[in-house]
C-alpha positions as CSV (number, residue, x, y, z in Angstrom):
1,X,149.7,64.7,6.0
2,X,151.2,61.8,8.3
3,X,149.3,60.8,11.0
4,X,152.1,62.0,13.7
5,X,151.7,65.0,12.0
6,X,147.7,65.1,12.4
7,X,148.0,64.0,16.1
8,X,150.6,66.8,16.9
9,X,148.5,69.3,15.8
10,X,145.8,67.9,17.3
11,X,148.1,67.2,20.8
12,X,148.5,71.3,19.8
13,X,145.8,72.7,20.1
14,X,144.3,71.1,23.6
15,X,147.9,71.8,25.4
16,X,148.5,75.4,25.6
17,X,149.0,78.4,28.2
18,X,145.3,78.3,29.9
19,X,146.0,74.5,31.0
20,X,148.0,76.2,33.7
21,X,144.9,78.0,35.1
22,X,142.7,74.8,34.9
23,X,143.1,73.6,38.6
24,X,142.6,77.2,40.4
25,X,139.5,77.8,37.7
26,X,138.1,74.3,38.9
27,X,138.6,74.7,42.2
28,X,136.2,78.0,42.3
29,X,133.5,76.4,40.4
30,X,133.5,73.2,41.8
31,X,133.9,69.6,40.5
32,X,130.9,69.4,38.1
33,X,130.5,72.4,37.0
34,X,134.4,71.9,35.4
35,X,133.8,68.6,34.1
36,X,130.9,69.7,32.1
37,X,132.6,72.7,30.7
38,X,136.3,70.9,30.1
39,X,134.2,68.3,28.1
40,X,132.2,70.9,25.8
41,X,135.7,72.7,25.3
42,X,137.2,69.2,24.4
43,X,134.1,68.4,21.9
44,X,134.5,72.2,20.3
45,X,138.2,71.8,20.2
46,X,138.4,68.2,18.8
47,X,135.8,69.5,15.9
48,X,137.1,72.7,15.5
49,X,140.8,71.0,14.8
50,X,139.5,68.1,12.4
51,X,138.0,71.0,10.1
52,X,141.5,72.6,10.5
53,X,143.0,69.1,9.4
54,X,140.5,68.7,6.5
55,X,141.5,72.0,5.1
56,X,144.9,71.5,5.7
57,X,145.0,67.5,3.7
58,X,143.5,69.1,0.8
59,X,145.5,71.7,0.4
60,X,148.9,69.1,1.0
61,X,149.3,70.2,4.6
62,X,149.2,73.6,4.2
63,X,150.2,76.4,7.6
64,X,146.6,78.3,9.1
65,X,147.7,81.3,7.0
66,X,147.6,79.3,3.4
67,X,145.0,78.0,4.0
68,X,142.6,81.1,5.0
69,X,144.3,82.7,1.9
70,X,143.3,80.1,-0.3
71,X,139.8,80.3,1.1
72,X,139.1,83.8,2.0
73,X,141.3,85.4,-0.4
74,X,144.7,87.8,0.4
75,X,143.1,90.0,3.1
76,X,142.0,86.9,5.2
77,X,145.3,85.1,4.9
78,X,146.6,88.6,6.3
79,X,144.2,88.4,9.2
80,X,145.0,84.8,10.2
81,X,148.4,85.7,9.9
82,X,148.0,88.4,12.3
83,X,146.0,86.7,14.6
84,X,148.4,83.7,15.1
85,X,151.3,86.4,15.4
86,X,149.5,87.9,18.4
87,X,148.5,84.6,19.6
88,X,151.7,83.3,19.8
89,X,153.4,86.7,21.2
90,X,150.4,86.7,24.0
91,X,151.5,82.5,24.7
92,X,155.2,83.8,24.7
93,X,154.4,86.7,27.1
94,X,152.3,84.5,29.4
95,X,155.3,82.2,29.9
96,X,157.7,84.6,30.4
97,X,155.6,85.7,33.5
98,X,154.5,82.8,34.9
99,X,158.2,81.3,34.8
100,X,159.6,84.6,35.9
101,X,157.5,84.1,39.2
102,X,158.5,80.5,39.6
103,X,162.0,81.4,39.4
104,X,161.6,84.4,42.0
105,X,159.8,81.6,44.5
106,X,162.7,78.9,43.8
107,X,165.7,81.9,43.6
108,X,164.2,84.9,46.0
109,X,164.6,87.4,43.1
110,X,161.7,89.7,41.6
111,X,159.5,88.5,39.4
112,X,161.2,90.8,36.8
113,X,164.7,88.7,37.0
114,X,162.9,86.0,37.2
115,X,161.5,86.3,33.9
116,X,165.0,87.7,32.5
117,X,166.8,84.4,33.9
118,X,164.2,82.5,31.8
């Protein structure tokens, strides 16, 4: 695996649909408070995604689903499949709506045409 690879993945998994929520969810809890917690997410994240990158080189960069059947067999290369489906449907969906009610702020429309013109 090429490092541009290895950071992609890595740039993958601490961007995703929750970063949009970050600034209301620190604003309620206050400064601190989302510092500390952002930087334990960060640490899990970072570790979590260099055992994902270990499995991955040894297996000569190898998708999530390979690798868990390699590891766990057919049924959990099923599962992960699965999960990452519904993971990425859930993203997809989450996006829809959340650009559907930025285009019916910029355009006047419904939310519901909003998310149809994205």
């Amino acid at each position: 695996m090429k490092r541009s690879e290895a950071l992609a993945v890595l740039i993958g998994t601490q961007i995703g649909a929750g970063v949009l929520g970050l600034p209301y969810a620190a604003k309620e809890v206050g400064l601190i408070p989302s510092i500390l917690v952002l930087v334990g997410v960060m640490l899990l994240m970072l570790f979590t995604a260099r055992i994902i990158l270990y499995f991955s080189a040894k297996m000569g960069g190898a998708q999530l689903s390979t690798v868990a059947k390699k590891m766990l067999g057919r049924g959990g290369g099923l599962v992960m499949l699965i999960s990452l489906t519904f993971m990425s449907f859930g993203a997809l969906l989450a996006y829809i709506a959340g650009m559907g009610n930025v285009f019916a702020a910029l355009f006047g429309v419904s939310p519901k045409v909003g998310a149809l013109i994205f």
